[in-house]
Every structure is written in structure tokens, then in C-alpha cells.
C-alpha positions in Angstrom: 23.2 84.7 -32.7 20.2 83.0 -34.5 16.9 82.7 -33.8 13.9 81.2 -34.8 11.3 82.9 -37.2 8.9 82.8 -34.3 11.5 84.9 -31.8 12.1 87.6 -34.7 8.5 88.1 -35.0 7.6 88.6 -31.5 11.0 91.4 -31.5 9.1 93.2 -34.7 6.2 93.4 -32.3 8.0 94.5 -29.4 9.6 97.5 -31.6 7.2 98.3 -34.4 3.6 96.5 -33.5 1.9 98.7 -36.3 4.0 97.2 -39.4 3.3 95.4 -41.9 4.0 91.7 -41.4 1.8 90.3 -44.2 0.0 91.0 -47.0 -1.8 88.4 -48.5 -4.8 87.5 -50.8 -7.6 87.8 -47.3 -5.6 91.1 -46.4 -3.0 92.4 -44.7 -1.4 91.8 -41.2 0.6 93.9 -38.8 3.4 92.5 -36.9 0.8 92.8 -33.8 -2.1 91.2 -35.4 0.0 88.5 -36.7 1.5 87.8 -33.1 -1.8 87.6 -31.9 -3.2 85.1 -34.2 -0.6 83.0 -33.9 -1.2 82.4 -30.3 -5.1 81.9 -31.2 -3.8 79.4 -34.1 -1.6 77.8 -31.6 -3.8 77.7 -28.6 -6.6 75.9 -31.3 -4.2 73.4 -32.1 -2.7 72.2 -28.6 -6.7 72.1 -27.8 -7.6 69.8 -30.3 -4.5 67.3 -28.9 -1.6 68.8 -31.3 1.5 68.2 -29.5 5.3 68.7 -30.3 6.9 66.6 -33.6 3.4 66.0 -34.5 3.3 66.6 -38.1 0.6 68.3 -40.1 -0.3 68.6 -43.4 -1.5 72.2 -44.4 -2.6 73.3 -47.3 -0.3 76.4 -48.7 -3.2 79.1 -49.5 -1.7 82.7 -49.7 -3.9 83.8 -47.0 -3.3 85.1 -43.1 -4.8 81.8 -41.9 -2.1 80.0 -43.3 0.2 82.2 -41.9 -1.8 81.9 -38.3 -1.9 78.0 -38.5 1.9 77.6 -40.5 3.7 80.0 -37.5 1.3 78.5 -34.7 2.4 75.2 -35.6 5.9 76.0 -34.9 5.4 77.9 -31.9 3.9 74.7 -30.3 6.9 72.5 -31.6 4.6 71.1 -34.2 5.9 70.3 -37.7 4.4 71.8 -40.7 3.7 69.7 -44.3 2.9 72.3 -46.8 0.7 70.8 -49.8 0.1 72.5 -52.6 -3.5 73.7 -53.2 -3.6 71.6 -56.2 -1.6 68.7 -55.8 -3.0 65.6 -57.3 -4.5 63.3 -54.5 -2.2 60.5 -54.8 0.6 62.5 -54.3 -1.9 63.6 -51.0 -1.8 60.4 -50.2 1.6 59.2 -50.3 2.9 62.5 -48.3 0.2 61.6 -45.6 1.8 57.4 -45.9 4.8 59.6 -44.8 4.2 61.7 -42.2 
């Protein structure tokens, strides 16, 4: 049986809410506190008119937002474009052309 890396987080918060989900450069995340800024991140984005196969470039910064706004984004059937923090801006550009 598979399942989405959303479903498997949501069981890790249902059987062990207290640990560690994430540890990143901004701190570290339990399985509960990830959950629940997931839904925030999600929530955000379907307020600001993010809807499903909508795809969004986000850049990939080792940090719990990007895990809020990268899992959120899935949640809400949303597509996720990492970019690389440095990535030269034409190659910015041409991935926006794309999605």
C-alpha cells in the first residue's frame, strides 16, 4: 500500500506527535508542529487563489518554511518548482517560461 508523503506525516502525528520531523538551519520541528504549519502554509496559499496543478516556483532554503510552503503545496494539490537559492536568473527565467 502506498501513500503520499503528506498521509505518512499526518500517521507520525497521530502515533508520536512529539518527534522530531525536522531539523533545519531556523530550528527544529516535531511531527506536530510540522502538521500544523503545513495546514497554515496551505490555508495561506488556497487564500491567495492557489489552486490544484497550479505550479509554483519555491526557492529551496534549508529552513521549516520551506518545508511549511513545499508540503502545503502538496496538500492542496499544488505543484512545487524547487529553485536553487543561487541559480543564475536566466535559468529563473526559463524555468518560469516553463511552468
Amino acid at each position: 500500500m502506498s501513500a503520499t508523503i503528506e498521509e505518512m506525516i499526518y500517521r507520525h502525528i497521530d502515533k508520536t506527535p512529539g518527534k522530531l520531523a525536522i531539523s533545519s538551519m531556523n530550528g527544529d520541528l516535531t511531527y506536530l508542529q510540522l502538521g500544523k504549519i503545513i495546514k497554515k502554509a496551505a490555508a495561506f496559499m488556497q487564500s491567495i487563489g492557489i489552486q490544484k496543478g497550479d505550479r509554483i516556483l519555491l526557492s529551496a532554503v534549508p529552513i521549516k518554511e520551506y518545508f511549511a510552503f513545499y508540503f502545503g503545496l502538496h496538500l492542496i494539490g499544488g505543484i512545487c518548482v524547487p529553485v536553487a537559492i543561487n541559480a543564475k536568473q536566466d535559468l529563473v527565467d526559463h524555468m518560469i517560461e516553463c511552468t
